[in-house]
C-alpha positions as CSV (number, residue, x, y, z in Angstrom):
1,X,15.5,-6.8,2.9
2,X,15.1,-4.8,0.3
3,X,16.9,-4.6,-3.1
4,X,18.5,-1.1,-1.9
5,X,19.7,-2.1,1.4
6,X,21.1,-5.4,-0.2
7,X,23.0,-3.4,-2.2
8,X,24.1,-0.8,0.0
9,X,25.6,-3.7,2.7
10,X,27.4,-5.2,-0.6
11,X,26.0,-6.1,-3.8
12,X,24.5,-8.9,-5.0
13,X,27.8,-10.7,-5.0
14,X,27.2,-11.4,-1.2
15,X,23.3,-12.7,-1.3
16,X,23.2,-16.3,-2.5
17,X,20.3,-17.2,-4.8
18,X,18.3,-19.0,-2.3
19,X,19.2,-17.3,1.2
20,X,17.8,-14.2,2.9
21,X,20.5,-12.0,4.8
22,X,19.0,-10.3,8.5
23,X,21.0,-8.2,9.6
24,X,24.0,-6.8,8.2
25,X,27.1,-8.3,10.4
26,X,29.1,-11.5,9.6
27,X,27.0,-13.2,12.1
28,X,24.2,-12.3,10.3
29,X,21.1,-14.7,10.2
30,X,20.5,-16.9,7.3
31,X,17.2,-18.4,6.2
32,X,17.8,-21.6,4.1
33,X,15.0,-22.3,1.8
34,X,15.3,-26.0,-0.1
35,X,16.5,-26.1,-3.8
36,X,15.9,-28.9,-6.0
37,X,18.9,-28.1,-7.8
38,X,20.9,-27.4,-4.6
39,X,24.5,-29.2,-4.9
40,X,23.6,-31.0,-7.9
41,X,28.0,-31.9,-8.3
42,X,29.5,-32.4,-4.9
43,X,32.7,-31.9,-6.4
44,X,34.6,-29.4,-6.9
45,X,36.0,-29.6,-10.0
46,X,34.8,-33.1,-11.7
47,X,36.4,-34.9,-12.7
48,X,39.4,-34.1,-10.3
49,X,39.7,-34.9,-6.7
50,X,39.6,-32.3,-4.2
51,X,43.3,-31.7,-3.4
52,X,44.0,-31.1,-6.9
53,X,41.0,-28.7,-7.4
54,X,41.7,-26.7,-4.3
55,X,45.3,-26.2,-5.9
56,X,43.4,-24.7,-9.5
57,X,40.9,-23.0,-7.6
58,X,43.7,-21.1,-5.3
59,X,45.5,-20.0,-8.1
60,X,42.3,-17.8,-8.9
61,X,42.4,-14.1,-8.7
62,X,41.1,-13.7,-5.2
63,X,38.9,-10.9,-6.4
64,X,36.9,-13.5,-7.9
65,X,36.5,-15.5,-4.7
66,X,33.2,-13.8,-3.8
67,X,31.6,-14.9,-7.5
68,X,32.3,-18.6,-6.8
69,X,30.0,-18.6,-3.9
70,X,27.5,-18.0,-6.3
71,X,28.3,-21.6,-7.9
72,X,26.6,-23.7,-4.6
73,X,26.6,-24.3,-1.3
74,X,29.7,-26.4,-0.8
75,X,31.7,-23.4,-2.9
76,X,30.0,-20.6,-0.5
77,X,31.2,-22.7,2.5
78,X,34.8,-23.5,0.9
79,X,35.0,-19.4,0.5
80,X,34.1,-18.8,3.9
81,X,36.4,-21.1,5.6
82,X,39.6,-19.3,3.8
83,X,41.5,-22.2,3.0
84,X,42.2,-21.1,-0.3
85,X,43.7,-18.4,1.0
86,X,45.6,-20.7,3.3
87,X,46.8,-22.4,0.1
88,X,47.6,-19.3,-1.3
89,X,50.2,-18.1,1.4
90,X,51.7,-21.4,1.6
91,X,52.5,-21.5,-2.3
92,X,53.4,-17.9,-1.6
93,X,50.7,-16.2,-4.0
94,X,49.7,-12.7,-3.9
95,X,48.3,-10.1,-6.3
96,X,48.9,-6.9,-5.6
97,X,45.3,-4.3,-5.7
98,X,45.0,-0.4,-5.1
99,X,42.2,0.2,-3.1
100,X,40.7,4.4,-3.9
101,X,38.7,6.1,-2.4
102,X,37.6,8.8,-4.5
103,X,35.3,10.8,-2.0
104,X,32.2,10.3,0.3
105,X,31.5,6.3,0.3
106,X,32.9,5.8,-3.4
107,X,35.7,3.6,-3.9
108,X,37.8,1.4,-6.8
109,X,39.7,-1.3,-6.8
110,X,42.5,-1.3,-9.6
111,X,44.7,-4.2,-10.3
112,X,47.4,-3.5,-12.5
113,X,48.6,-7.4,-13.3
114,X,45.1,-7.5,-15.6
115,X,44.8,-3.6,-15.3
116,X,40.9,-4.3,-14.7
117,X,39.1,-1.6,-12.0
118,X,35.8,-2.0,-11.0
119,X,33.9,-0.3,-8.2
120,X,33.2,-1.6,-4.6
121,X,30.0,-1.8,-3.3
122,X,28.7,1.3,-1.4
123,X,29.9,1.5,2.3
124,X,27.2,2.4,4.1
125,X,28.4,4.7,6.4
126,X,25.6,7.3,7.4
127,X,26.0,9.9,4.8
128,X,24.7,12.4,7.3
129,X,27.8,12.1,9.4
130,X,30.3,14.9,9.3
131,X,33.9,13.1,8.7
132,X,36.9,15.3,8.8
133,X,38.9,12.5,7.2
134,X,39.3,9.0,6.3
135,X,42.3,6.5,7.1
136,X,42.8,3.4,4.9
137,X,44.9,0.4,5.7
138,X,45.1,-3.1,4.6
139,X,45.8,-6.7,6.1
140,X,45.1,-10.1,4.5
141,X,41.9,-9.7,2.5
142,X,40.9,-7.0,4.8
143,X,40.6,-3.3,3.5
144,X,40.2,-1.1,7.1
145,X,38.6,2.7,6.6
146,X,38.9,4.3,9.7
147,X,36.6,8.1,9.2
148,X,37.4,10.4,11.5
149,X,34.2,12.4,12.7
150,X,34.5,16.5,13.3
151,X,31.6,18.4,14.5
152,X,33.1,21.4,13.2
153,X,36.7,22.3,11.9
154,X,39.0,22.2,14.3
155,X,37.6,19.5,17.1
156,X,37.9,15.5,16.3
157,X,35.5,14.1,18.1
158,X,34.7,10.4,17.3
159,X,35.3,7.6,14.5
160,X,34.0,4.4,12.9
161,X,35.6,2.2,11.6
162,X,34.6,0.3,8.2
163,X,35.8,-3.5,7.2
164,X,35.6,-4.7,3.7
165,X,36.0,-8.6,3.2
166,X,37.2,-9.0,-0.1
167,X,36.1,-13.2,-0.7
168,X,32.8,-11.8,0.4
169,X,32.6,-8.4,-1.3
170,X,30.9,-6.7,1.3
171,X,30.9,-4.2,4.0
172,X,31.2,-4.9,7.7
173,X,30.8,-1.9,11.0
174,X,34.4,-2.5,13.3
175,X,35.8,-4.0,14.9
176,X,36.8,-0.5,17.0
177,X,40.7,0.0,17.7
178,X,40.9,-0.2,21.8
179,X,42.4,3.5,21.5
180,X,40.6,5.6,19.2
181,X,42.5,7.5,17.3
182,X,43.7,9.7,14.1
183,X,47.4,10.9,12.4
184,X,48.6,7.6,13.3
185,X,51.6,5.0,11.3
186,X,50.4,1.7,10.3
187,X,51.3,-0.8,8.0
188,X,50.4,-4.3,7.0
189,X,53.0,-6.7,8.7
190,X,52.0,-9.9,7.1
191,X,49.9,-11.6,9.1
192,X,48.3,-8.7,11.1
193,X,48.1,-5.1,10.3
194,X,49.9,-2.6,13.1
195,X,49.3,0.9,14.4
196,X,50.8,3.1,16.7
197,X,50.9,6.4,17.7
198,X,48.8,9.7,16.9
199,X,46.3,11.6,18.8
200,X,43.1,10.0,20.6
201,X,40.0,11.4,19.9
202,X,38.5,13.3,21.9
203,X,41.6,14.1,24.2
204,X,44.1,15.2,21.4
205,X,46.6,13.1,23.7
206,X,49.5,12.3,21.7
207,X,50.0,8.7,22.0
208,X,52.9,6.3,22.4
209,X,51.0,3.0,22.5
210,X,50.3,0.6,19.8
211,X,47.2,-1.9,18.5
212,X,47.6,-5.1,16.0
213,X,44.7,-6.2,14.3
214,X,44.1,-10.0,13.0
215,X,42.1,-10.6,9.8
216,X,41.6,-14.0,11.3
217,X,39.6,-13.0,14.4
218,X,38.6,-9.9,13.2
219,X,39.8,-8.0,16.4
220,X,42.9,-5.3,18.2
221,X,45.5,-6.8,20.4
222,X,47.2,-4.3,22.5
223,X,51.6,-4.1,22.0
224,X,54.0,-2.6,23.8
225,X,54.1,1.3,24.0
226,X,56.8,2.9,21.9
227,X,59.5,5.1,23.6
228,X,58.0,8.3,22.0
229,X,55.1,9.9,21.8
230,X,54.5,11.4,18.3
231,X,51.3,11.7,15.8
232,X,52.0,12.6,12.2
233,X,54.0,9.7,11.6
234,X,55.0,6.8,9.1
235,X,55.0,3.4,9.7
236,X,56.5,0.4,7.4
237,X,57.0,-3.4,8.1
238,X,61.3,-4.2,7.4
239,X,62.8,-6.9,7.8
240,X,60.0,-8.7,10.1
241,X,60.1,-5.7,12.2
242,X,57.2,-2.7,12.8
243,X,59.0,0.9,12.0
244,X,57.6,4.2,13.0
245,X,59.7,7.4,11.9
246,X,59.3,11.1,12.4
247,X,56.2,13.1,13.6
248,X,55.4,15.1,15.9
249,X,55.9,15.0,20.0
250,X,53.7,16.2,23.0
251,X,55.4,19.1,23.0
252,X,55.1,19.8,19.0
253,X,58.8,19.4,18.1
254,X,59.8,17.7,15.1
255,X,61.1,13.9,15.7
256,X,64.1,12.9,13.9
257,X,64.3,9.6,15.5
258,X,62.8,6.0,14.5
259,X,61.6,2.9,16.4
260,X,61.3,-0.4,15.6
261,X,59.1,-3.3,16.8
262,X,60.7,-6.9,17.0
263,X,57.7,-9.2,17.1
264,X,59.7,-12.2,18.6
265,X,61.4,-10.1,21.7
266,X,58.0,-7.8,21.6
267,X,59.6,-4.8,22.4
268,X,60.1,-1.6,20.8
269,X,64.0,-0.4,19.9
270,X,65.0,3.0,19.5
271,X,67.3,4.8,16.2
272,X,68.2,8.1,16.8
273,X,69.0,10.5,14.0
274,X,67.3,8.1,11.4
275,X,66.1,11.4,9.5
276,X,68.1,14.0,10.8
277,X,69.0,15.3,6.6
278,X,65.2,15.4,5.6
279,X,64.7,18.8,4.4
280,X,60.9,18.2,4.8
281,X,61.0,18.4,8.9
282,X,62.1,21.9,9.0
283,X,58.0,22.4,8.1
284,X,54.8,21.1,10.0
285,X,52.5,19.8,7.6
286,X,48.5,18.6,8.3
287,X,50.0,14.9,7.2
288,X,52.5,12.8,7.4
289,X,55.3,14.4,5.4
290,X,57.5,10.9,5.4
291,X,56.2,9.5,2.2
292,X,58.1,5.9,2.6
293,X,58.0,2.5,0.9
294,X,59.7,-0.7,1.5
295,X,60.8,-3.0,-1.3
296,X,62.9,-5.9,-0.8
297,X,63.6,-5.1,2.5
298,X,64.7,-1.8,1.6
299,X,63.4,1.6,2.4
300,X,62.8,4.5,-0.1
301,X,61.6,7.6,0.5
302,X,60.5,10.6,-1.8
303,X,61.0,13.9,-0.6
304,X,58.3,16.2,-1.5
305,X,60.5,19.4,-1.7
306,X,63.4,18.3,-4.0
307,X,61.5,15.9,-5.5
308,X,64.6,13.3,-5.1
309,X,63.8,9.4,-4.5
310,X,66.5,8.0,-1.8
311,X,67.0,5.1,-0.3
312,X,68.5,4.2,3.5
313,X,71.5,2.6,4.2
314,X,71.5,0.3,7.5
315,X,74.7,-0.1,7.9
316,X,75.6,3.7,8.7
317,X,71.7,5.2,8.7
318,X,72.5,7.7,6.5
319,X,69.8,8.2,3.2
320,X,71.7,7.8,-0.6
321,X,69.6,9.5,-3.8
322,X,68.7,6.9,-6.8
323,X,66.8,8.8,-8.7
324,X,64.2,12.0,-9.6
325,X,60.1,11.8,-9.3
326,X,59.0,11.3,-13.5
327,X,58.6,15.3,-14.7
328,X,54.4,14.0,-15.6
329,X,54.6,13.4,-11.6
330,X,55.4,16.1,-10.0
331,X,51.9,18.1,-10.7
332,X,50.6,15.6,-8.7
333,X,52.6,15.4,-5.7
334,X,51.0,18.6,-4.2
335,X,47.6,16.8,-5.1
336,X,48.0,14.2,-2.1
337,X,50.3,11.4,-4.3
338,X,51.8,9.7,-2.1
339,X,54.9,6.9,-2.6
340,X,53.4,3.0,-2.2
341,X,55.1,-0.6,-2.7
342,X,53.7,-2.6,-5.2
343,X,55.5,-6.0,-5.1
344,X,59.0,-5.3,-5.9
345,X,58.3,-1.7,-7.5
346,X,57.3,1.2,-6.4
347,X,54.8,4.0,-7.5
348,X,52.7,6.6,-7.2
349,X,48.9,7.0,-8.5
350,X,47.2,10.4,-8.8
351,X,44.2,11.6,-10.8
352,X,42.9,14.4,-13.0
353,X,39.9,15.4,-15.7
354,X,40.6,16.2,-19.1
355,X,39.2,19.6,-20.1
356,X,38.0,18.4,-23.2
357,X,36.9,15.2,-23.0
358,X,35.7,15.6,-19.5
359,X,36.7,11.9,-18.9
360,X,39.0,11.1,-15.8
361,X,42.2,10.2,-16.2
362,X,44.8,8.2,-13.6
363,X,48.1,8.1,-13.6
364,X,50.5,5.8,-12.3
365,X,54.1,5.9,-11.8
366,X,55.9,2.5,-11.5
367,X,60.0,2.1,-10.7
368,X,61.9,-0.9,-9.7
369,X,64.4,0.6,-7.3
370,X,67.8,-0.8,-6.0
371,X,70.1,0.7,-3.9
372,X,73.1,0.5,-6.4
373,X,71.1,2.6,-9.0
374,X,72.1,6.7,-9.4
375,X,68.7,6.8,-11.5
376,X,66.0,5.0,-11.3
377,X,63.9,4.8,-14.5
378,X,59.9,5.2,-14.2
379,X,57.3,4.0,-17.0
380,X,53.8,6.0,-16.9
381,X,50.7,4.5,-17.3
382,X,47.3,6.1,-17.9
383,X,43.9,4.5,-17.7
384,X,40.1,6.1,-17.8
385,X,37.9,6.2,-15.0
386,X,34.0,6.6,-15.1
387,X,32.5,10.2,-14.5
388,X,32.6,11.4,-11.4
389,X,35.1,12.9,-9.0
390,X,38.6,13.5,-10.4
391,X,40.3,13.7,-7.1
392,X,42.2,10.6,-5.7
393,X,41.5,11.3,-1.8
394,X,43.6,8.1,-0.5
395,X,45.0,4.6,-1.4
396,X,46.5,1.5,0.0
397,X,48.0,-1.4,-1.6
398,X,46.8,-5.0,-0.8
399,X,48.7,-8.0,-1.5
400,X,46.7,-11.3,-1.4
């Protein structure tokens, strides 16, 4: 393989020093050649035992995971198994990263504990292929693009989806949902990452039915169907339950209603009225016009036209105002910024070029929100990007 196609599967973070990759899926072949220096130390950490250096090594940024299989074998196969992940959720670790993707096969990873960004490897989708659009969701370690294909402007006809590992650093093809499809809710439920809803491809059929996917097996599960149909929606995981809220029906009317998955009862409850006062539903928009976050358990929502931050109330589903988008934000907003959960805050990321300096410039908007607050207070944050294109197409937020 050469040096190129190495690079463009994922960097040289993913080829060991003495193996050959063939082929380009997780199954992929390996050639072992014999090192004389192979596994010099079979311990992990000397002069430690192994339980105790599994607890150090855990407590690792986990976007360093994929340079300690550079160390030796026993590392590479300690990386692959994912027990130090397995440590991590049991000690209840995650580190919150912003996945971008800033155009074509280009994206960044940002984290803003160390506020270090560096770029992923290439994905090497076929740059030839005409994509309308591109979906991005996380789960676990698991960053999902799902590009929607158009053969010309206004027909959907086909997608692939794109899996990057992040202990490996590398790019994977699938696995496919079992329903195709685009303008769907998702969000990452703990444990596995749920859709539901949207139009399949090919059809435009506006669906009511509903996939989880598991990092773990690295394949979709069909759920229950939802007592809707409706694409244009959001979806947020509350209180150990899957929400989907507003979009639009088979019949293009405007959904004020919610539903909720319960895992444990697997079925899918009804809330009528959830956003009956949302002044944004009285106008279709190409995307989801729900911009919605949960944050302890509690649901905020920014709406776009009054640019008011508000947050609902379970008890009488009604939606209460804490606060105003930051005046440096709301330029942005009508640039495709969209509201995200980041731990216990919230924010918003956008991007733009200085004239001057030509350098690019993103912004982010933190808060910590509560629903006792009247006005939430945001700090701004600003850090340079590398040339290249200014415009923040997507994001998603993983915690792990």
């Amino acid at each position: 393989m050469s040096e190129a196609e190495e690079d463009a599967i994922g960097g040289t973070c993913e080829c060991e020093e003495n193996e050959i990759l063939v082929g380009s899926e997780e199954q992929a072949v390996k050639i072992e050649m014999n090192h004389p220096f192979r596994d010099v130390d079979a311990s992990y950490l000397p002069p430690f035992s192994d339980d105790i250096a599994l607890q150090i090594l855990a407590r690792l940024p986990s976007s360093k995971y994929c340079d300690l299989r550079l160390v030796n074998r026993r590392f590479s196969s300690l990386i692959r198994s994912g027990e130090l992940n397995e440590i991590r959720k049991k000690i209840g670790l995650k580190e919150p990263k912003i996945f971008l993707h800033l155009g074509e096969a280009c994206y960044q990873c940002y984290e803003p504990h160390t506020r270090s960004c560096w770029d992923l490897p290439v994905c090497p989708d076929d740059k030839t292929t005409p994509y309308r659009a591109k979906e991005l969701f996380c789960v676990g370690t698991h960053l999902l693009v799902l590009g929607i294909i158009s053969v010309d402007v206004d027909l959907w006809s086909d997608s692939d989806i794109w899996r990057y590992e992040l202990e490996l650093n590398r790019w994977f093809n699938g696995p496919m949902m079992i329903t195709p499809r685009y303008a769907f809710a998702s969000a990452d439920c703990g444990s596995v990452a749920c859709v539901a809803g949207g139009e399949q491809q090919g059809s435009e059929e506006v669906l009511n039915n509903a996939e989880k996917y598991n990092p773990e097996s690295k394949s979709w599960e069909l759920l229950p169907s939802m007592n809707r149909r409706r694409c244009f929606c959001s979806g947020f995981y509350m209180d150990s339950k899957f929400y989907v809220i507003g979009g639009i029906n088979e019949n293009h009317d405007l959904l004020t209603c919610g539903e909720c998955y319960d895992f444990e009862r697997n079925v899918w409850e009804l809330i009528p009225n959830m956003i009956v006062d949302d002044p944004s539903r009285t106008f279709k928009s190409p995307r989801p016009p729900y911009q919605v976050a949960v944050v302890n358990n509690e649901l905020y929502y920014l709406d776009a036209p009054s640019r008011h931050l508000k947050v609902y109330l379970k008890n009488n589903n009604t939606w209460k105002k804490v606060g105003r988008l930051p005046a440096s934000m709301e330029f942005f907003l009508s640039r495709g910024a969209a509201l995200k959960s980041l731990g216990g805050e919230l924010f918003l990321i956008s991007g733009k070029l200085h004239n001057r300096s030509r350098r690019l410039e993103t912004i982010l908007c933190f808060c910590t929100p509560s629903p006792e607050l009247d006005n939430v207070e945001w700090r701004v944050l600003y850090f340079n990007r590398q040339e290249g294109n200014p415009t923040i197409y997507n994001y998603c937020v993983m915690m792990a």
